[in-house]
Backbone as JSON Lines, residues from 0, in Angstrom:
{"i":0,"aa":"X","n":[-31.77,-20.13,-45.31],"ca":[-31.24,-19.67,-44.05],"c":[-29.79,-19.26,-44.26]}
{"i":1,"aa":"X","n":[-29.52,-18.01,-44.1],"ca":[-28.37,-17.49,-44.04],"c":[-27.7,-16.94,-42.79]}
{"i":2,"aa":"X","n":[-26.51,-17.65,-42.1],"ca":[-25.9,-18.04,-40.96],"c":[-24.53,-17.06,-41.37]}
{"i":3,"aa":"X","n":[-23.93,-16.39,-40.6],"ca":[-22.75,-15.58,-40.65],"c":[-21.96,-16.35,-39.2]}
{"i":4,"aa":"X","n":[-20.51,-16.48,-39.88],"ca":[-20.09,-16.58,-39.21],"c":[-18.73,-15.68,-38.66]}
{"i":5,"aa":"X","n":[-18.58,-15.81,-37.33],"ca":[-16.96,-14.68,-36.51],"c":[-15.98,-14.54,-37.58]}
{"i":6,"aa":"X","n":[-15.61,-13.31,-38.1],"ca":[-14.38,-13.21,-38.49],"c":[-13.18,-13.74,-37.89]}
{"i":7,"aa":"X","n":[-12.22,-14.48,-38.53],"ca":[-11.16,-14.83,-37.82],"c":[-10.11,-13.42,-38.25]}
{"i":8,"aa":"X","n":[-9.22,-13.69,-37.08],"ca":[-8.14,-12.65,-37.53],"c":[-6.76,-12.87,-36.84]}
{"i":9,"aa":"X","n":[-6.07,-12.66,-36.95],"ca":[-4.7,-13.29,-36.54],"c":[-4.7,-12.29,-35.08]}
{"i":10,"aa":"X","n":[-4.24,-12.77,-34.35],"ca":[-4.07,-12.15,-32.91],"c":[-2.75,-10.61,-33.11]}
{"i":11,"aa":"X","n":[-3.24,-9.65,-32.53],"ca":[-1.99,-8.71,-32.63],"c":[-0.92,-9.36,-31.93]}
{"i":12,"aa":"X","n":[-0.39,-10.27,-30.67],"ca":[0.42,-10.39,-29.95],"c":[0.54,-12.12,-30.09]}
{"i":13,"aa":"X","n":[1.66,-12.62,-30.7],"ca":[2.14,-14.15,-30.7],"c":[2.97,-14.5,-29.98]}
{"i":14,"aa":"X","n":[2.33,-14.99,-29.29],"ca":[3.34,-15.47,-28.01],"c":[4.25,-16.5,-28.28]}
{"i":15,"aa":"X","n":[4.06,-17.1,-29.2],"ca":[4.79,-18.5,-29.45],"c":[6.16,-18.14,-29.83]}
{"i":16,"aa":"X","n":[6.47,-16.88,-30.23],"ca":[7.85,-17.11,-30.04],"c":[8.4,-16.4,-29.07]}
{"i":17,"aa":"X","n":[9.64,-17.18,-28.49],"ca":[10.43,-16.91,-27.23],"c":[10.9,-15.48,-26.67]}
{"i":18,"aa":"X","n":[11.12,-14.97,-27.77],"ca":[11.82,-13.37,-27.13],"c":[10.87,-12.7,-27.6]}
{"i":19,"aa":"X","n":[9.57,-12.46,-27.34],"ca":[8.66,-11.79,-27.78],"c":[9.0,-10.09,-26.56]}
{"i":20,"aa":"X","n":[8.51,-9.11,-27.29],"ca":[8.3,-8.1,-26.1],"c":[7.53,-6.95,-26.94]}
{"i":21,"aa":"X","n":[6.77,-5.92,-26.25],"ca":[6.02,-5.23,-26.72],"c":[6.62,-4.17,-27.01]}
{"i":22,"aa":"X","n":[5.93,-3.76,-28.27],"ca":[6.86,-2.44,-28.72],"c":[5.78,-1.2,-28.75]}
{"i":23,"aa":"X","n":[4.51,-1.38,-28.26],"ca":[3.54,-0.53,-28.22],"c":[3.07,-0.13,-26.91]}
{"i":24,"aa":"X","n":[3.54,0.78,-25.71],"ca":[3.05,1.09,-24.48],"c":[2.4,1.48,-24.58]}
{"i":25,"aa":"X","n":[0.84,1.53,-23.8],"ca":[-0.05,2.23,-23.72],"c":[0.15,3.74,-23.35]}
{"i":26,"aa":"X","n":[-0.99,4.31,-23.65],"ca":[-0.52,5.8,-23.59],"c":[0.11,6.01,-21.89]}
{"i":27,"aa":"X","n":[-0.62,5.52,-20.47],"ca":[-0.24,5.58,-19.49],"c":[1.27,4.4,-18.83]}
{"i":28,"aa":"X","n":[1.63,3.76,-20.13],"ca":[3.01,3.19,-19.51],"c":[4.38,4.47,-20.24]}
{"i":29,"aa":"X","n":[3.91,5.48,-20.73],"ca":[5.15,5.83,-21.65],"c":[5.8,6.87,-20.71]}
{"i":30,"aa":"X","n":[5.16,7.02,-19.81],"ca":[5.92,8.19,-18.63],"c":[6.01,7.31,-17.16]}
{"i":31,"aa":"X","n":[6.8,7.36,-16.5],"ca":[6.91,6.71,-15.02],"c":[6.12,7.51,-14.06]}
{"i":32,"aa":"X","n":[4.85,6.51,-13.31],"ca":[4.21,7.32,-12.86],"c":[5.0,7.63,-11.67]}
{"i":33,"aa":"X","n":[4.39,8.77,-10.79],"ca":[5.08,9.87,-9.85],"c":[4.51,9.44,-8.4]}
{"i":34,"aa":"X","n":[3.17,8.82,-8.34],"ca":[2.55,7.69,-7.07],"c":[2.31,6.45,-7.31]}
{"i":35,"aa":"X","n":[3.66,5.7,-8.03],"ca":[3.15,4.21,-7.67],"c":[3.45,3.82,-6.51]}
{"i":36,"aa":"X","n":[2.44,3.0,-5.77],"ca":[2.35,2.6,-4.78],"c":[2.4,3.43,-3.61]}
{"i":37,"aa":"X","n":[2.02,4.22,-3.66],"ca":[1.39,5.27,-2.98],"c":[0.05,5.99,-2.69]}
{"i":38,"aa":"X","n":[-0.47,5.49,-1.15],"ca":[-2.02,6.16,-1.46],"c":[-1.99,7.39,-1.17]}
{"i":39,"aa":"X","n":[-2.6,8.11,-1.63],"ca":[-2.79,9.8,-1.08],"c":[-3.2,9.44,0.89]}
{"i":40,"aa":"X","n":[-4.28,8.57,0.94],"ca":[-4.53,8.39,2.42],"c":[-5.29,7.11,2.67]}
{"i":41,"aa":"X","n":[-4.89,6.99,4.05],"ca":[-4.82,5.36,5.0],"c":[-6.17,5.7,5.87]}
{"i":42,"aa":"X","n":[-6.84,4.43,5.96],"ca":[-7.67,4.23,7.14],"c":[-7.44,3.01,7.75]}
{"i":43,"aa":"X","n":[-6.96,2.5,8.4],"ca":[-7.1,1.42,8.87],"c":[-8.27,1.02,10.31]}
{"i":44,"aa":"X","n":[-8.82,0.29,10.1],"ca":[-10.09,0.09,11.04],"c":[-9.86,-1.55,11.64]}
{"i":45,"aa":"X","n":[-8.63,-1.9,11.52],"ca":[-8.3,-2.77,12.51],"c":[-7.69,-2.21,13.95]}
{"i":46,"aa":"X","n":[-7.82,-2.55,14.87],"ca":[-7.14,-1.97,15.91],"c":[-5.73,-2.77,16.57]}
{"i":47,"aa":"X","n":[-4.75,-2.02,16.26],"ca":[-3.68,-2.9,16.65],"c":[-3.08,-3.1,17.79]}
{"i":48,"aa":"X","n":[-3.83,-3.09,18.49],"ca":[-3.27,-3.6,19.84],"c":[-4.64,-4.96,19.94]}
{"i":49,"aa":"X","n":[-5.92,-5.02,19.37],"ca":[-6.49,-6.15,20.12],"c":[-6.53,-7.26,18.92]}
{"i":50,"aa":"X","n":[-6.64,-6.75,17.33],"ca":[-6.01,-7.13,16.3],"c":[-8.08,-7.28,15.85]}
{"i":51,"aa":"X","n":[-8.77,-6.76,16.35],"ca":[-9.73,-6.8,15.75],"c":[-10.7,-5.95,14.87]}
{"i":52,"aa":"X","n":[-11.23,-6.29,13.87],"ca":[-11.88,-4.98,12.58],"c":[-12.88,-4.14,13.3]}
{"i":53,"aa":"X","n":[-13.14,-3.33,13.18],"ca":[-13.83,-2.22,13.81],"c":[-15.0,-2.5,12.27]}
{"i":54,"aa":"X","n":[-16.17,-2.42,12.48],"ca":[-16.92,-2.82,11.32],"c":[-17.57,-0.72,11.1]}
{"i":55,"aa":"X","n":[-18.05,-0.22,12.66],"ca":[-18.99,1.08,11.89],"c":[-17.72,1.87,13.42]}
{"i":56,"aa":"X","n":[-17.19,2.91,12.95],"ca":[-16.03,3.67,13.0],"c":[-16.32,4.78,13.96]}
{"i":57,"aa":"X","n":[-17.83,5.55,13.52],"ca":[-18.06,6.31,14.42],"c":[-18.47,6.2,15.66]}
{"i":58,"aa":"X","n":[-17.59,7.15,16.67],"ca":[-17.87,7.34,17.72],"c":[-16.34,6.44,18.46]}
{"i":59,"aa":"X","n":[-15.89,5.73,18.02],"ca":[-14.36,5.18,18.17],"c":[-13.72,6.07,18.45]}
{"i":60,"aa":"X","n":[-12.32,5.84,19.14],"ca":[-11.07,6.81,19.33],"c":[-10.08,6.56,17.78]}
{"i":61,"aa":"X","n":[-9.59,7.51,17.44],"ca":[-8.56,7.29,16.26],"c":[-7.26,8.1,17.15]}
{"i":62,"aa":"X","n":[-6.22,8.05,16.03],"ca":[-5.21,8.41,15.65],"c":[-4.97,8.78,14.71]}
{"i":63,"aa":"X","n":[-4.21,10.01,14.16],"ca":[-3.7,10.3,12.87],"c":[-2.68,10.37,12.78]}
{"i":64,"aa":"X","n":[-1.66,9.82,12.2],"ca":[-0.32,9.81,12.06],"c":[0.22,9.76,10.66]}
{"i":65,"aa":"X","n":[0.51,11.57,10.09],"ca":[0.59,11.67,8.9],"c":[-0.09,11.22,7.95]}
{"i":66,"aa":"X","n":[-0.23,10.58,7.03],"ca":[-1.56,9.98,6.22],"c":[-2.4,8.62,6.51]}
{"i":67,"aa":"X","n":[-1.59,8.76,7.71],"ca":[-2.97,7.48,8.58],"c":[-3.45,7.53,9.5]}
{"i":68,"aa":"X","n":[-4.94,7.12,9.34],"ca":[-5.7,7.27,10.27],"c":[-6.1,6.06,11.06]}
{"i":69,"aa":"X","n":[-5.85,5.72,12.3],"ca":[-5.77,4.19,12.53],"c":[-6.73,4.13,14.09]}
{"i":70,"aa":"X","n":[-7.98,3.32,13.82],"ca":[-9.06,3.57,14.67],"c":[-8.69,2.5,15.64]}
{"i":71,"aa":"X","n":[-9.3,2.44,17.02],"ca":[-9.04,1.68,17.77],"c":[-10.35,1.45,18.25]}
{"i":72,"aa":"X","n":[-10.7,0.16,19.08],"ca":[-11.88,-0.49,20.02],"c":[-12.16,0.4,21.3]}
{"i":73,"aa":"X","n":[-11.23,0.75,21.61],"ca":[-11.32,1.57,23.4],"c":[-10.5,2.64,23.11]}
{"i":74,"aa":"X","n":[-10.83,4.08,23.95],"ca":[-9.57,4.97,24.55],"c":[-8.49,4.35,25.21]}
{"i":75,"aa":"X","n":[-8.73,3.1,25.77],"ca":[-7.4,1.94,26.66],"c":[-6.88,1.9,25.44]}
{"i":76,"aa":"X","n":[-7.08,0.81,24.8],"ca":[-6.26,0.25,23.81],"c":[-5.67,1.59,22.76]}
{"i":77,"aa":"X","n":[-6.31,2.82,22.59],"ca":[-5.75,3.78,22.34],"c":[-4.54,3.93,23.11]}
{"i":78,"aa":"X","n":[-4.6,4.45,24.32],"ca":[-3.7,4.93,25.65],"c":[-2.69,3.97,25.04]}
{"i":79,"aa":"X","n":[-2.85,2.86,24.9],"ca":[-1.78,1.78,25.18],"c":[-1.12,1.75,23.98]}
{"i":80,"aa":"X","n":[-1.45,1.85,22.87],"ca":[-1.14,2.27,21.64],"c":[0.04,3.36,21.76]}
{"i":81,"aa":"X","n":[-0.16,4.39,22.02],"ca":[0.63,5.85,22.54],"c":[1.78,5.72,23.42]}
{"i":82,"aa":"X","n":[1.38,5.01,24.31],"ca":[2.55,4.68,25.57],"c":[3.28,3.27,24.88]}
{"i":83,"aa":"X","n":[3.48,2.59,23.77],"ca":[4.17,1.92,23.7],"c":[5.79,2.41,23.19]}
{"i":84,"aa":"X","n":[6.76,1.47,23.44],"ca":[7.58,2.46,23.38],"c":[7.98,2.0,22.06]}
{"i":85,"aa":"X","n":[8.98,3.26,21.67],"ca":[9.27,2.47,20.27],"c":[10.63,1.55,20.0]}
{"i":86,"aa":"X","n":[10.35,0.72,19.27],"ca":[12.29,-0.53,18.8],"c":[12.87,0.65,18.17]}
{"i":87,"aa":"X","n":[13.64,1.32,18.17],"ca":[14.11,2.21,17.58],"c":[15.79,2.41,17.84]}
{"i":88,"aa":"X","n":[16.44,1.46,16.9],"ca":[18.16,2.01,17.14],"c":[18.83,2.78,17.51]}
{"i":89,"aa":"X","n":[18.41,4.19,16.93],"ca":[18.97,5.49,16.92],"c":[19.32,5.79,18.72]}
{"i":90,"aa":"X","n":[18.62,5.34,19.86],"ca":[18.84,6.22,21.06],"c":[19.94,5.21,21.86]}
{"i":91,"aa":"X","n":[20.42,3.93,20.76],"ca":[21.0,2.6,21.03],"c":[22.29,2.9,20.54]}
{"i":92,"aa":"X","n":[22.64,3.87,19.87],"ca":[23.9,3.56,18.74],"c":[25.1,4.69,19.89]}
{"i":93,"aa":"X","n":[26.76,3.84,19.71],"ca":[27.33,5.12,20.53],"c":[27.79,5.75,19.77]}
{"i":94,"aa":"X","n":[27.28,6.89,18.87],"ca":[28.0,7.92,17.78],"c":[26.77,8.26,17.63]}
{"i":95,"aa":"X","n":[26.8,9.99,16.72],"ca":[25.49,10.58,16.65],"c":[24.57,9.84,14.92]}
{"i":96,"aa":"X","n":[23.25,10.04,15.22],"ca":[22.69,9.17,14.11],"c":[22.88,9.92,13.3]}
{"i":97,"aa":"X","n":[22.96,9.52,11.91],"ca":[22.38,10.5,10.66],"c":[21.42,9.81,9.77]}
{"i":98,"aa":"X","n":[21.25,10.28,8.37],"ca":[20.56,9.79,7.72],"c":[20.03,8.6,7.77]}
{"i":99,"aa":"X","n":[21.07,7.84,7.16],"ca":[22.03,6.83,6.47],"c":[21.69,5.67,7.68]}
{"i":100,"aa":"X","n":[21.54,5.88,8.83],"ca":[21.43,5.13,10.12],"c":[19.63,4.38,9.91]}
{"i":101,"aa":"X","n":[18.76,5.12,9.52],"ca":[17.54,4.99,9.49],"c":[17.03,4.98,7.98]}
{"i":102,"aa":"X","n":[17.4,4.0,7.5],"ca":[16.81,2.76,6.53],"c":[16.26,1.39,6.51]}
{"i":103,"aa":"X","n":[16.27,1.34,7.89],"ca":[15.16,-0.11,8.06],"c":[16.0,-1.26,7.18]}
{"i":104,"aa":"X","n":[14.91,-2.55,7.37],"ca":[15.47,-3.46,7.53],"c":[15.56,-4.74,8.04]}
């Protein structure tokens, strides 16, 4: 009976010593990507005014607001959605806004 056994082989990466760091990026770390953390597009199928998941979408009221699309339970809770007003500094401040004013926070 002839039994083979796993090659051993020394690990490419030894962690055991302290200032270890990689000197080999994968082909997709060697350029900074251009959409991290960025989706091309949003659905959200919670409705935020009653805070509950919408499970099957069609036939619902939405909203689109730039790359989101955000479904709601009722045309009400839509309506109410729309008519809320917004926290918004800018119509609060006594000097005119610029940029620099609207960076959140």
């Amino acid at each position: 009976m002839h039994t083979t056994s796993p090659v051993q082989t020394a690990p490419a990466i030894r962690f055991e010593f302290a200032n270890w760091t990689a000197t080999d990026p994968l082909p997709r770390d060697q350029t900074q990507s251009l959409r991290l953390h960025e989706p091309e597009y949003r659905v959200d199928t919670i409705d935020p005014m009653t805070g509950r998941d919408i499970k099957d979408i069609g036939g619902h009221p939405y909203l689109i607001d730039g790359n989101l699309t955000i479904y709601f339970e009722t045309e009400a809770s839509r309506q109410a959605y729309v008519d809320m007003p917004l926290d918004h500094p800018n119509p609060r401040l006594p000097f005119p806004a610029s940029v620099e004013d609207d960076r959140g926070g």
